[in-house]
C-alpha positions in Angstrom: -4.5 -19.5 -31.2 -7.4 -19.1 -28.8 -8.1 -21.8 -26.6 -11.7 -23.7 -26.4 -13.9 -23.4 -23.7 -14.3 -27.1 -23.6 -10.3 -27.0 -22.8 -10.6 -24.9 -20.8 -13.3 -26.4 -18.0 -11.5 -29.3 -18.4 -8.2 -28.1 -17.4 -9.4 -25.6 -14.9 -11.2 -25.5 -11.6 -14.1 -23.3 -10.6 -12.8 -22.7 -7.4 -10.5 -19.8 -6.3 -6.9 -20.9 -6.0 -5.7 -17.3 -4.6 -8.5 -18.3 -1.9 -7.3 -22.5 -1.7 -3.6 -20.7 -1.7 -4.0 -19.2 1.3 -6.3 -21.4 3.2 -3.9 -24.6 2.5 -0.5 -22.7 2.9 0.7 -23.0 -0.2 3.3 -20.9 -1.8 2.2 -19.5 -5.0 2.2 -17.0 -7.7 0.1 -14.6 -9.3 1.5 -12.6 -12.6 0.9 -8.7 -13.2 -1.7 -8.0 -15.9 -1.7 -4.0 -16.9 -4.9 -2.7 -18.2 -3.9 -0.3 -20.3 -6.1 1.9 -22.6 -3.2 2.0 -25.1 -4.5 -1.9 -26.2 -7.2 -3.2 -27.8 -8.8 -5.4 -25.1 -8.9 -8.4 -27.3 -5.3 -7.9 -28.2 -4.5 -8.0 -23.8 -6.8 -11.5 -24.2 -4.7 -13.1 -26.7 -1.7 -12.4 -24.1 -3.6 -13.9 -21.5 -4.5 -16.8 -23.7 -0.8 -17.8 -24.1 -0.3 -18.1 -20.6 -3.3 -20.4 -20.1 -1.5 -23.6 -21.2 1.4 -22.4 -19.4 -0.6 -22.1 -15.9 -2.0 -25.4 -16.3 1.1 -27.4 -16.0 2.3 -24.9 -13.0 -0.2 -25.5 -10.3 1.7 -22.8 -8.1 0.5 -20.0 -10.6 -3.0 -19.1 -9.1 -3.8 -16.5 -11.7 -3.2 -13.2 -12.6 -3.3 -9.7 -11.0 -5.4 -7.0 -12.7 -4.0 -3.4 -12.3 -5.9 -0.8 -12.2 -4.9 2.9 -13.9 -0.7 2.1 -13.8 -0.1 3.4 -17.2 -2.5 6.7 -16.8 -5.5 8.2 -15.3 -8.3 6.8 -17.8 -7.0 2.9 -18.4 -10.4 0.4 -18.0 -12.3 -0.3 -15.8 -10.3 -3.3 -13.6 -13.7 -4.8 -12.7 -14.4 -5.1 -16.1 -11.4 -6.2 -17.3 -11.1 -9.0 -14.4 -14.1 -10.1 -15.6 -13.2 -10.4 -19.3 -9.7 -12.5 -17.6 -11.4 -14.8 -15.5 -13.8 -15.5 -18.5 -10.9 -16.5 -20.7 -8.1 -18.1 -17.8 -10.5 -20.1 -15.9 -9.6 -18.8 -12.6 -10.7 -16.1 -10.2 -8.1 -13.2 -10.7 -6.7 -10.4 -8.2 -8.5 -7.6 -8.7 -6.7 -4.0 -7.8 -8.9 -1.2 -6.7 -6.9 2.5 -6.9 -8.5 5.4 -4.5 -7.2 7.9 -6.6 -9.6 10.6 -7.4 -12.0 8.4 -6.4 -14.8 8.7 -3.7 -17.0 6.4 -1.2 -19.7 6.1 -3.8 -17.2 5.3 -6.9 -15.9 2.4 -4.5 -19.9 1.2 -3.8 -20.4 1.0 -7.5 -17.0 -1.1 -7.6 -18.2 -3.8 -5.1 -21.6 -4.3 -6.9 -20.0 -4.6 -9.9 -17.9 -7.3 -8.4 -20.3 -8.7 -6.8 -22.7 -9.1 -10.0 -19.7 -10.5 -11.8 -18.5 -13.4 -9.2 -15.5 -11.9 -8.9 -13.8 -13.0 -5.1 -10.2 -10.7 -4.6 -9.4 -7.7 -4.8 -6.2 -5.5 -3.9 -7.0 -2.4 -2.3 -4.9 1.0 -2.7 -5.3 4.3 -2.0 -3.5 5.2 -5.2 0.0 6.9 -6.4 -0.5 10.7 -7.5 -2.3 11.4 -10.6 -0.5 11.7 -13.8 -2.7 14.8 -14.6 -3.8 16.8 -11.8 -7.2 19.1 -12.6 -6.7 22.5 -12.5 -10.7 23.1 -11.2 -10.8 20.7 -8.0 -9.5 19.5 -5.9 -8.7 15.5 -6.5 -9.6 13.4 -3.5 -8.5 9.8 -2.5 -10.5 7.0 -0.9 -7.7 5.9 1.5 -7.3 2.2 1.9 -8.2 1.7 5.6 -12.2 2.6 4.9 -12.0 0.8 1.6 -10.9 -2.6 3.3 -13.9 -1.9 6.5 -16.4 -0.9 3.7 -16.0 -4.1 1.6 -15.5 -6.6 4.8 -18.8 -5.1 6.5 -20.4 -5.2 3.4 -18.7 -8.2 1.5 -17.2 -10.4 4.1 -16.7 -13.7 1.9 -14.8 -11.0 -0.5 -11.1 -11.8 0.0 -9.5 -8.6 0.7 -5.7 -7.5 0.0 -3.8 -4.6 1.2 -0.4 -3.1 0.2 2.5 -2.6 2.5 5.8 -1.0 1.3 8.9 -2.1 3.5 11.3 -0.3 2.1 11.7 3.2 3.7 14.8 4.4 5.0 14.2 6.7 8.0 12.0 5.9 11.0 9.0 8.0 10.9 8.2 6.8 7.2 9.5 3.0 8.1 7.2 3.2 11.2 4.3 5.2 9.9 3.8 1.9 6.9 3.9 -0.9 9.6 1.8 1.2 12.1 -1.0 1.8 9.7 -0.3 -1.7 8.4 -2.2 -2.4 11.5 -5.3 -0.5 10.9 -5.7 -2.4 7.5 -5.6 -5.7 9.2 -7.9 -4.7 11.8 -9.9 -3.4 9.1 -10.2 -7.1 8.1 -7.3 -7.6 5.2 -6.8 -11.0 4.3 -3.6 -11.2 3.2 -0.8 -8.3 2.8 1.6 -7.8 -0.1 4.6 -5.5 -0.4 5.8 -2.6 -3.2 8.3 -3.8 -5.5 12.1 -4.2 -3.8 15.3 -5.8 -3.6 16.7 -5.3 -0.4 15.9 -9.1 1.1 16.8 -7.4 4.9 13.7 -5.3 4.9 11.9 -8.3 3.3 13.1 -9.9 6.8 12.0 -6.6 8.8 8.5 -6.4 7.3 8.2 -10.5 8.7 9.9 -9.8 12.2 7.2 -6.6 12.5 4.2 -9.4 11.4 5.4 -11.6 14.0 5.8 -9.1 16.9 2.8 -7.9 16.4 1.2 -11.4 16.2 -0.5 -10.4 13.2 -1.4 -14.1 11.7 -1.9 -12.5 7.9 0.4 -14.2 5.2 2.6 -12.2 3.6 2.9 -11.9 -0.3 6.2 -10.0 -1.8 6.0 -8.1 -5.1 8.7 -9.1 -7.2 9.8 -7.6 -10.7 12.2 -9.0 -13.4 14.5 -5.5 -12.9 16.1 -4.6 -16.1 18.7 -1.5 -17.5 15.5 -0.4 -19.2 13.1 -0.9 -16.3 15.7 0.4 -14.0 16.4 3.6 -16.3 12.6 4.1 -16.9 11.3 3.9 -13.0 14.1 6.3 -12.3 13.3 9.0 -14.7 9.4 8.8 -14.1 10.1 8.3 -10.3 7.6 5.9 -10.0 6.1 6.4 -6.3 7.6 4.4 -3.4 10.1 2.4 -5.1 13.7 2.4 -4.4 16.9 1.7 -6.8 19.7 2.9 -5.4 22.7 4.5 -7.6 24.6 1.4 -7.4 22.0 -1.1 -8.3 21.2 1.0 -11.2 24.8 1.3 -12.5 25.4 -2.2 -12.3 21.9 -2.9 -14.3 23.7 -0.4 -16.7 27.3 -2.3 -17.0 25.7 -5.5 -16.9 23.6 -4.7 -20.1 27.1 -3.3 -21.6 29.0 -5.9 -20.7 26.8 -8.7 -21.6 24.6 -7.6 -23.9 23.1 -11.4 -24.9 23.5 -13.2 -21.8 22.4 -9.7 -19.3 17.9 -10.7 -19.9 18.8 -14.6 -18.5 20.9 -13.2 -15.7 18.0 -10.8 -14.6 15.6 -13.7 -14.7 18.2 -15.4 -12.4 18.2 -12.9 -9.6 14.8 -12.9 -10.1 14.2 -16.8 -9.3 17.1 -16.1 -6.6 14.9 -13.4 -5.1 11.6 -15.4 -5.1 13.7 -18.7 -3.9 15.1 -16.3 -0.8 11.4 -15.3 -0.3 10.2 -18.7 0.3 12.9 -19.3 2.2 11.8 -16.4 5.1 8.5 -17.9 5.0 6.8 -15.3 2.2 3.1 -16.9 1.6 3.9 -15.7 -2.2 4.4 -13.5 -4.8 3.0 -11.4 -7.4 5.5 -11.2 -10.8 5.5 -8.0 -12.2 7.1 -7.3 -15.6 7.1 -11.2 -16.5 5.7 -10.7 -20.5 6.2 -13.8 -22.3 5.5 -17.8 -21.4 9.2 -18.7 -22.6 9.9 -15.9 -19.2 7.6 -17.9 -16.9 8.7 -21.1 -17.6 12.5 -20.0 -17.9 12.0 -18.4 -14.2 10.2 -21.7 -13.5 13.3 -23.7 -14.2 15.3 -21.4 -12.4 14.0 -21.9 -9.4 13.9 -25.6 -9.3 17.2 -25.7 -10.3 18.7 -23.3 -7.6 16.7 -24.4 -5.1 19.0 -27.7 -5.4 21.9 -25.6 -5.2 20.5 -23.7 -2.7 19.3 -25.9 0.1 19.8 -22.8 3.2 20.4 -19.8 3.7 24.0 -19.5 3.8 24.6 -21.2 0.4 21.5 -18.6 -0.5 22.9 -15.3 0.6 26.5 -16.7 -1.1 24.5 -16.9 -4.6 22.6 -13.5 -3.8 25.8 -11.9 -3.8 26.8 -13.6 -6.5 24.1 -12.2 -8.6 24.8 -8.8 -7.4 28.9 -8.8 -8.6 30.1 -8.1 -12.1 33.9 -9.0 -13.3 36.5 -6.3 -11.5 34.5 -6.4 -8.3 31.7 -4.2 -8.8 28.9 -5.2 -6.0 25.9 -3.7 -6.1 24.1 -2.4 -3.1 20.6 -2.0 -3.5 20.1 -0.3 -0.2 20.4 3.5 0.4 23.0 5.3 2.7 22.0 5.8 6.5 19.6 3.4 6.1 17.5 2.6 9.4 16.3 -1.0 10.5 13.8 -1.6 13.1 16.4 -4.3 14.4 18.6 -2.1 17.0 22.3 -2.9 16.1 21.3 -2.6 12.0 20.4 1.3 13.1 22.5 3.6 11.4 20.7 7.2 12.4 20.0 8.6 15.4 16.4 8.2 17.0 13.6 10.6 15.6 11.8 12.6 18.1 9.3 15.7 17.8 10.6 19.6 17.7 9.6 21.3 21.0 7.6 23.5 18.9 5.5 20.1 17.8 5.1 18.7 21.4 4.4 22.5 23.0 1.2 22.2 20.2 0.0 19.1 20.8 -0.1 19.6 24.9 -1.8 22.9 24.5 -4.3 21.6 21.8 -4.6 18.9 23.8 -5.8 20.3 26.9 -7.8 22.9 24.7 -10.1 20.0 23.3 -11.1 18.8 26.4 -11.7 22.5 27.8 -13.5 23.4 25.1 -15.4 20.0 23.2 -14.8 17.0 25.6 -15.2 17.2 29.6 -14.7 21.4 30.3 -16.9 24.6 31.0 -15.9 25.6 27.3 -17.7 22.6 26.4 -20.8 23.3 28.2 -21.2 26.7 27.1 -20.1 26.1 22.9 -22.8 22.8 23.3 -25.6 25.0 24.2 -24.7 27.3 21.2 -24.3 25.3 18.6 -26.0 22.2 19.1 -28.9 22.5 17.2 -27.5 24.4 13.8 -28.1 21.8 11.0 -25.7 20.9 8.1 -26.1 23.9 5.4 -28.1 26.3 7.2 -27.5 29.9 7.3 -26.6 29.4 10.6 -24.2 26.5 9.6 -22.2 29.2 6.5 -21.9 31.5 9.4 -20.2 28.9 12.0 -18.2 27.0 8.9 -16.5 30.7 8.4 -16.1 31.3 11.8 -14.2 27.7 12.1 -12.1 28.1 9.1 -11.1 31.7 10.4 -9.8 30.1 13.5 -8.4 27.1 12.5 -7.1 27.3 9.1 -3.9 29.1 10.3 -3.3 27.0 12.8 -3.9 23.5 11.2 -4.6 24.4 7.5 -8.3 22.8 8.1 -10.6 23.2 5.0 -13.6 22.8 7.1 -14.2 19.0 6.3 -17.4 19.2 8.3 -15.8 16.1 9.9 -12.8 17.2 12.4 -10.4 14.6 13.1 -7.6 16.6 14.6 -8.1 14.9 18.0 -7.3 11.2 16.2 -4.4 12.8 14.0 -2.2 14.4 16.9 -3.9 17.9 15.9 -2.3 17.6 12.1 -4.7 18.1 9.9 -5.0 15.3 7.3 -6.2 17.6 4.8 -2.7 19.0 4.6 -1.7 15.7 3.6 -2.3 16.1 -0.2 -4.3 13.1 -0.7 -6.3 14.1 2.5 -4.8 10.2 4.3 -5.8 10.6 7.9 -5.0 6.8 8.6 -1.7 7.5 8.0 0.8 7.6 5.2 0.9 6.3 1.5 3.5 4.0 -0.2 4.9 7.0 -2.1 7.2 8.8 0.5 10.9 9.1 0.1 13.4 9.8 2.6 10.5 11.3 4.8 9.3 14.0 1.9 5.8 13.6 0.1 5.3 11.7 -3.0 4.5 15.1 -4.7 7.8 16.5 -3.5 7.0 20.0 -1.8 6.8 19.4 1.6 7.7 16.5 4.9 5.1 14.3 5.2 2.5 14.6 7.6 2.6 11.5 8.7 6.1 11.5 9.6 5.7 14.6 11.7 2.3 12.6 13.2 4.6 9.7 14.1 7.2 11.8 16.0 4.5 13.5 18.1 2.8 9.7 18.8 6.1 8.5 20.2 7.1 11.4 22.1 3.2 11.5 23.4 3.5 7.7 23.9 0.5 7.5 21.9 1.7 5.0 19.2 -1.0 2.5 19.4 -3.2 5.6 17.9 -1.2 5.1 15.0 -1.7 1.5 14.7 -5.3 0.7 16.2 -7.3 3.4 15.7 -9.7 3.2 12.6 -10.3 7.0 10.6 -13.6 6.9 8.7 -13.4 8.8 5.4 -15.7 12.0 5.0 -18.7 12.1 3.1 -18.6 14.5 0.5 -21.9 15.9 1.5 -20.1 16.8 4.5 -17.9 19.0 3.4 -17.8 22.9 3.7 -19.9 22.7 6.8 -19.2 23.1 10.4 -18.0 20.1 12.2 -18.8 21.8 15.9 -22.8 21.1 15.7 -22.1 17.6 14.2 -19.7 17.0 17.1 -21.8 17.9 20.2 -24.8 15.5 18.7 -22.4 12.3 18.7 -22.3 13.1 15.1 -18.7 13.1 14.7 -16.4 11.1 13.1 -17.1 7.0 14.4 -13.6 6.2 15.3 -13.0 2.3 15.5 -10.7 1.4 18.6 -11.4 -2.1 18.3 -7.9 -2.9 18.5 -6.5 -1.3 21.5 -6.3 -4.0 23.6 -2.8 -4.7 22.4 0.4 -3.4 24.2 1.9 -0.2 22.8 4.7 -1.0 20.1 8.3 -0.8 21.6 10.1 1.2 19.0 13.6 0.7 20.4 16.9 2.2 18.5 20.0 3.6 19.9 20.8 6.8 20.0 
């Protein structure tokens, strides 16, 4: 039964309680709405009108979380359907914004849509791969970093979000998330939340990295009610960045088997465990994912308050996480990976990572070659005084863009952006990354190889070169503008010789170069 609107501004607030969250330091929750062009969008509202009642007698629940294109490439508009949410809960929702085969301009339209419809938070992403790639172009990304700068310089009462994904497994990949973790706060996110896991250590790491870093942004986990089915489903569709190991997905398997009635109410159990260990470690919140039904909130609800009494600490905590994790005849579960690396030294497990000579050889003699040739040398002098004045699309500019992609497109794989970063990227193209990141690496790596699966990451080989260069704090401060589109397929030599390059922010450099410490 739909609820009145009379009801509903009596129950509800105006004001934004993801927003009052924050500010007050209150631990709260937001739950997982999936647009999804499969529904009608009045049959998603009636769904959201069952929780309204719900969320009115839970004052922790700030509101929901609109996704935006999880179950494919064409699902609404998020904007559009935040609205439609807020309209009918009462309260200001998360909004998520995906960069996925989107550009500068798509994201402009976005934030005056928002704008014009009062909406205040939104998540920003640069997007998994897309589930159908087009066979005539090229699909480009809006990467994160310039979406957060864009909307703050634009939009600064807009509370921003950004993603962070903890749970990688070997150092470059660990490393290159909380290194470009950085840029996003710097960048001006608001608060940070983390890709689905159930490791609670690197729930720990991702905290200790926030605090050595000093970076005073609360920290919000991502949390899903993990079942056989999810488990079996996430597996088989890979679903990017998110990790269940063989033995937590067996044990999801023989604890459906085994107890086929009790097994949902068991998963809802480790759930509350997890979100009760989360708020132990100082978490600001979470966002539920896969939470469907009222009878599941208010089950997980109960949960918690009940072992919160049981569990007062942490030792009578991690006794009850293990607990969760056991089945009759001993069987544990261990939802993290083999080999697994920590940032804490004695948790290390693999050797430290550092660059092939062939890698460092490059970047010294590329190095040196940029400053000969386009910073401080004779090169510079002389290529200045022939290039200087060729403007974008000439037929002078066709001539020089060939003559650039000739040179540098078998040593970097450059596509001629028109824009060169390869002086801010440790002279690896980001176009060779496949969503064209420069700011570093997506959420969607595993075990140091590329969410689409043919090749190492550029980013990992990046991070190697930083730390070997002792350049790290490139990694971590400095702030990649995305290129224009109009930019593209021109020379990026004129451009760069008029203090038209790319505006690199390095706002944040007065902080100390991480320590990445590990034995060896």
């Amino acid at each position: 039964m739909a609820i009145s609107a009379d009801y509903l501004a009596g129950v509800f607030r105006p004001q934004n309680e993801i927003r009052n969250a924050l500010r007050k330091g209150r631990f709260f929750w937001t739950i997982e709405f999936v647009a999804s062009s499969d529904h009608v969008l009045n049959d998603d509202l009636v769904t959201v009108d069952s929780f309204v009642r719900a969320l009115a007698r839970r004052p922790e629940v700030a509101g929901f979380s609109v996704t935006d294109r999880v179950h494919s490439d064409d699902d609404p508009d998020p904007v559009m359907m935040a609205k439609h949410i807020r309209d009918h809960a009462g309260t200001q929702p998360l909004v998520h914004w995906s960069g996925k085969d989107r550009s500068i301009t798509d994201f402009e339209s976005s934030l005056e849509a928002m704008s014009a419809a009062k909406l205040e938070n939104m998540l920003l992403l640069t997007g998994d791969k897309l589930k159908i790639t087009p066979v005539d172009r090229r699909p480009r990304y809006l990467e994160s970093v310039s979406a957060i700068k864009l909307a703050k310089d634009n939009y600064p009462d807009l509370i921003i979000a950004s993603a962070l994904n903890p749970f990688k497994y070997r150092e470059e990949e660990a490393m290159a998330q909380y290194l470009k973790l950085g840029k996003k706060i710097y960048a001006g996110t608001d608060f940070v939340i983390t890709q689905i896991g159930f490791d609670i250590k690197k729930f720990e790491e991702a905290l200790f990295w926030m605090d050595t870093r000093d970076y005073r942004v609360p920290m919000v986990a991502n949390v899903m009610a993990l079942t056989a089915a999810r488990s079996r489903f996430i597996r088989k569709n890979q679903l990017a960045g998110v990790t269940i190991t063989d033995s937590y997905h067996e044990f999801l398997q023989q604890e459906a088997e085994l107890f086929p009635e009790q097994a949902p109410a068991r998963v809802l159990r480790r759930t509350a465990l997890l979100i009760l260990g989360l708020r132990m470690l100082g978490y600001s919140g979470v966002q539920l994912t896969a939470i469907h039904t009222v009878d599941q909130l208010m089950t997980l609800h109960k949960q918690i308050d009940y072992l919160a009494k049981k569990c007062p600490d942490r030792v009578s905590w991690n006794k009850a996480w293990q607990e969760s994790l056991t089945l009759p005849k001993a069987f544990i579960a261990n939802p993290v990976p083999g080999k697994a690396w920590y940032m804490s030294s004695h948790m290390v497990n693999r050797p430290s990572s550092h660059a092939p000579l062939k890698d460092r050889i490059k970047y010294r003699t590329m190095k040196w070659s940029h400053s000969f040739l386009f910073d401080q040398g004779l090169g510079a002098k002389v290529l200045s005084g022939l290039v200087k004045n060729i403007q974008r699309h000439s037929k002078a500019d066709k001539i020089l863009e060939r003559i650039e992609r000739l040179i540098k497109a078998p040593l970097f794989g450059c596509e001629t952006c028109g824009m060169c970063r390869l002086a801010e990227t440790q002279y690896i193209c980001p176009e060779t990354c496949p969503k064209g990141l420069a700011n570093g690496a997506c959420g969607g790596t595993n075990d140091n190889t590329c969410e689409f699966g043919d090749r190492e990451c550029i980013h990992s080989r990046k991070y190697r070169i930083a730390k070997d260069a002792n350049v790290l704090s490139q990694l971590e401060h400095w702030l990649i503008p995305a290129v224009p589109d109009e930019a593209r397929q021109t020379s990026s030599w004129p451009p760069h010789f008029r203090d038209e390059g790319p505006d690199i922010d390095k706002s944040g450099m007065d902080k100390p170069e991480p320590d990445i410490s590990s034995d060896e």
